[in-house]
C-alpha positions as CSV (number, residue, x, y, z in Angstrom):
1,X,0.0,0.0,0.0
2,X,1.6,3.5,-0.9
3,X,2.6,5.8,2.3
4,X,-0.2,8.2,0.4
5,X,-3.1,6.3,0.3
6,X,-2.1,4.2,4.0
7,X,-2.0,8.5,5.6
8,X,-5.3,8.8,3.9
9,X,-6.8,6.1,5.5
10,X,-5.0,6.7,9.0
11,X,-5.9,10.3,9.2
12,X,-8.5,11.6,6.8
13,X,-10.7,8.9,5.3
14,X,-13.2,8.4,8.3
15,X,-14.0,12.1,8.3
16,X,-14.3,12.7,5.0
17,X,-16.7,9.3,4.6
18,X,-18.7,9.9,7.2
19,X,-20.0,13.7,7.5
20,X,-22.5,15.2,5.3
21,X,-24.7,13.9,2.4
22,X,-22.0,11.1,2.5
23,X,-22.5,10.0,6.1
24,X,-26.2,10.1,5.6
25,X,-25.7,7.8,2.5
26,X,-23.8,5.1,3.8
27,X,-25.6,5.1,7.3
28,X,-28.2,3.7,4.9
29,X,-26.0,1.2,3.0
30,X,-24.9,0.0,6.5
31,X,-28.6,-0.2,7.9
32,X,-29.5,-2.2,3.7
33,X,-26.9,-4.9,4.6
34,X,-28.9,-5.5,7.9
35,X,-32.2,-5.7,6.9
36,X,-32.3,-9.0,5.6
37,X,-32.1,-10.3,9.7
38,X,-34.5,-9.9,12.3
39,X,-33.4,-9.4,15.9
40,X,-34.3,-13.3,16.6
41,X,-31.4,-14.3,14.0
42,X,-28.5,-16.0,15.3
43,X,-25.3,-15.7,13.8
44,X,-22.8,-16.6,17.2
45,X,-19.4,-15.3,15.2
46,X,-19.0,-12.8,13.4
47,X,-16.1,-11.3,11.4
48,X,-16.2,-8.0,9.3
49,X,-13.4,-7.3,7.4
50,X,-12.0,-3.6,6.2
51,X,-13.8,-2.5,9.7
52,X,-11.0,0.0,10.7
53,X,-13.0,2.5,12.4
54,X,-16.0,0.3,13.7
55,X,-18.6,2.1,11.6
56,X,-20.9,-1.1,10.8
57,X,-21.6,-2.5,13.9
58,X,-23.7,-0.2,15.7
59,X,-26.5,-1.0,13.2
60,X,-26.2,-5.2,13.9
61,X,-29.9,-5.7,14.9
62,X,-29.2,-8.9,16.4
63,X,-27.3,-10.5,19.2
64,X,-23.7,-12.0,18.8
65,X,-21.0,-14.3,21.0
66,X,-18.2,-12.6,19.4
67,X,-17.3,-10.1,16.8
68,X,-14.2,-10.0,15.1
69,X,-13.5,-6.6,13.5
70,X,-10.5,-6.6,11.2
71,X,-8.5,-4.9,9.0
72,X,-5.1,-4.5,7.4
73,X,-4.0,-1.5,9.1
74,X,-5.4,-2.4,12.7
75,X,-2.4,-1.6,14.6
76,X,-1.0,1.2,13.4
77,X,-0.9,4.3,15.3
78,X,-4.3,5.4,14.5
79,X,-6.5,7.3,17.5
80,X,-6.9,3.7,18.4
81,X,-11.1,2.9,19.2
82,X,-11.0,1.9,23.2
83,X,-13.1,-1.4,22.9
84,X,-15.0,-2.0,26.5
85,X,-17.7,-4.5,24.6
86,X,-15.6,-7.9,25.8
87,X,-17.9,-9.6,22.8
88,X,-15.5,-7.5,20.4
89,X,-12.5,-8.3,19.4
90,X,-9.9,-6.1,16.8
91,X,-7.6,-7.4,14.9
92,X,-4.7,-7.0,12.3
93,X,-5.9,-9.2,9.4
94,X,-5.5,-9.3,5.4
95,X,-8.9,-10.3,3.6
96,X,-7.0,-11.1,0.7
97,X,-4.9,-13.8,3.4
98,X,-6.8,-15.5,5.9
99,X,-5.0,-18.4,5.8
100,X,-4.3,-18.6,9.4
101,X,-8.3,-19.0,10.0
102,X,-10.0,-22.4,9.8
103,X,-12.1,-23.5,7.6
104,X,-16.1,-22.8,8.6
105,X,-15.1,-20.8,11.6
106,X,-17.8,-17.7,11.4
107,X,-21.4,-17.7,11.1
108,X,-21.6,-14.8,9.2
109,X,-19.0,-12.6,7.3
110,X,-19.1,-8.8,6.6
111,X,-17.3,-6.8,4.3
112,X,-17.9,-3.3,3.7
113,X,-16.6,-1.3,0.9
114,X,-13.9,-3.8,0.0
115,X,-14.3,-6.0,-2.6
116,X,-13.5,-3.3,-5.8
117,X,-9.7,-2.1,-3.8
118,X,-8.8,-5.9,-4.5
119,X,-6.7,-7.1,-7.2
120,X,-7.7,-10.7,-7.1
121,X,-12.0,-11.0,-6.6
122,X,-11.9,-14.8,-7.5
123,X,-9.8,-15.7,-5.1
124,X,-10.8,-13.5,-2.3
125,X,-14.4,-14.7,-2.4
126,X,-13.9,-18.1,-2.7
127,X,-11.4,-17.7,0.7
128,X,-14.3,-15.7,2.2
129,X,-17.3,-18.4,1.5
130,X,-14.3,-21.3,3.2
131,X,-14.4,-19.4,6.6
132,X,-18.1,-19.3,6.8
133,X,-20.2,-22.2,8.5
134,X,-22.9,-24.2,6.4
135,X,-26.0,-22.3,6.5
136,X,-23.9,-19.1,7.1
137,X,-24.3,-15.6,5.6
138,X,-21.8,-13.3,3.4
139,X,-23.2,-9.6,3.3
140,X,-20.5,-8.0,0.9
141,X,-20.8,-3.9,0.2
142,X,-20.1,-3.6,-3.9
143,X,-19.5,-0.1,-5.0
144,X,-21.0,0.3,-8.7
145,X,-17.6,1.1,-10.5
146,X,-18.2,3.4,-13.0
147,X,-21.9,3.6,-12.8
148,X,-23.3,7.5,-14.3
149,X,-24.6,7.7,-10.8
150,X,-21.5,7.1,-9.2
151,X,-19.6,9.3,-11.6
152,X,-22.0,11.9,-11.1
153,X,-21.6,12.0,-7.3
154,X,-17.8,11.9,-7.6
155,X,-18.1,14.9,-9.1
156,X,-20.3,17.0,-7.9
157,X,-19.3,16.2,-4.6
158,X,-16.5,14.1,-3.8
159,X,-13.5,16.2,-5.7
160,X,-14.7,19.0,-3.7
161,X,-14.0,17.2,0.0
162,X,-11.3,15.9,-0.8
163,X,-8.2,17.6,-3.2
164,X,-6.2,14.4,-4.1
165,X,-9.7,12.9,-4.5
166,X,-9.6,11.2,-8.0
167,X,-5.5,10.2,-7.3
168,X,-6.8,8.2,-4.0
169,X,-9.8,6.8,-5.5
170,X,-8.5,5.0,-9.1
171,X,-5.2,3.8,-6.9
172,X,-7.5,2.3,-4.7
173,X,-10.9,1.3,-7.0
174,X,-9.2,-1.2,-9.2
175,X,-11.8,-3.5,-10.5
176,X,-15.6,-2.3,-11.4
177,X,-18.8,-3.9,-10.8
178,X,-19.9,-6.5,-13.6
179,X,-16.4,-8.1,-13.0
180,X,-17.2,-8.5,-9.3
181,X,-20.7,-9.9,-10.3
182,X,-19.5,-12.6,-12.2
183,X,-16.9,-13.8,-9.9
184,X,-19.8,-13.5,-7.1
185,X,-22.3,-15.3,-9.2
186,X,-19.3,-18.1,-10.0
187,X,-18.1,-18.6,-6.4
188,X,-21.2,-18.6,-4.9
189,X,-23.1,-20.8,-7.7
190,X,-24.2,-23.5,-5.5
191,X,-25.5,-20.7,-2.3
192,X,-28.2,-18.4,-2.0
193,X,-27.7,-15.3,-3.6
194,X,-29.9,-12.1,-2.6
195,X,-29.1,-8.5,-4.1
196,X,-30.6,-4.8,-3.9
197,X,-29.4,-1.9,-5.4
198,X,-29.0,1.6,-3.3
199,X,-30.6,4.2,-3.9
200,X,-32.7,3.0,-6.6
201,X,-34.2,-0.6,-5.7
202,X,-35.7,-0.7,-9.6
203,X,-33.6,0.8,-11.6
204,X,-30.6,-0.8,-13.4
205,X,-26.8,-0.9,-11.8
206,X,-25.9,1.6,-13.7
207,X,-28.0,4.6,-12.4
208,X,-27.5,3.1,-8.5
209,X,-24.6,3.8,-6.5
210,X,-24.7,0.3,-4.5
211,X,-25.5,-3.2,-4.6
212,X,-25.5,-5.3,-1.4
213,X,-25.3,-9.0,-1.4
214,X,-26.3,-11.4,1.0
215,X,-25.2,-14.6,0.6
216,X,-26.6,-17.4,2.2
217,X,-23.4,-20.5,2.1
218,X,-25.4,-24.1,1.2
219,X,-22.9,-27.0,2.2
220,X,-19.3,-26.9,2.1
């Protein structure tokens, strides 16, 4: 990861994500991925993945054993979030690497806006779907790369927060969204695949911003 984009992350990219219009708009991603689970659900372990700063759990509706938040840049010297939930545990972890987990070890797995920074989607997801239980769930965040609405936002208001906007986005966007489709609808062939567009539930991909997938992991 270059210095650049790893001090963007460390120091700029939770406030920039999450005030405004733009806070507003992913509260309601984050509260999409959850609304396919009542409070009665029961998924025992749980690991999200690219959770540096924590935002997605406060809007879990139901209850949990443990929680695994990870991410890549975990311990670095960030303003480090002070944990006093003893269900929560934070962790350095690569979700392009998880060998060190076993096989069918969460109940469900969560991955925010992720998938499109990776180089490798195949891969990754079929990793992902080995360290979920049978009968688990995979609720994965896929930005719309390059949909008109997402290229309309970008620059109406994205450029503007953020000067070096368009150098930190294609470093780190570097696949688009009917690649990631595919590989989802390969990997996952044999699963339960569930998906809904944000904002526009109806309308096609490419005038949405969002499409969430929840995943429901039949056999091994």
């Amino acid at each position: 990861m270059k210095e650049s984009i790893k001090e963007y992350y460390l120091n700029q990219a939770n406030d920039i994500q999450y005030q405004g219009i733009d806070k507003i708009g992913r509260n309601l991603i984050h509260k999409l991925m959850e609304k396919p689970f009542s409070k009665s659900h029961n998924s025992e372990k749980i690991i999200e993945l690219g959770a540096l700063f924590g935002n997605h759990r406060k809007f879990i509706i139901h209850d949990y054993k443990e929680y695994y938040e990870t991410d890549l840049l975990m311990n670095q010297s960030i303003a480090a979030l002070q944990e006093t939930n003893l269900k929560v545990k934070r962790m350095k972890l690569d979700a392009t690497n998880m060998n060190k987990i076993n096989s069918e070890t969460f109940d469900r797995l969560i991955s925010t806006c992720l998938i499109v920074h990776l180089e490798d989607p195949e891969n990754v997801l079929t990793e992902w779907r080995r360290v979920v239980t049978k009968k688990g769930y995979l609720c994965i965040w896929v930005q719309l790369e390059p949909s008109l609405f997402i290229r309309t936002v970008q620059f109406l208001i994205s450029r503007r927060k953020h000067k070096q906007f368009y150098d930190t986005h294609f470093n780190e966007h570097i696949t688009y969204y009917t690649r990631v489709d595919h590989f989802i609808k390969k990997v996952f062939s044999k699963d339960d695949i569930q998906k809904a567009y944000f904002p526009f539930r109806f309308l096609p991909w490419n005038l949405n911003g969002t499409a969430i997938y929840t995943i429901r992991k039949n056999g091994s």
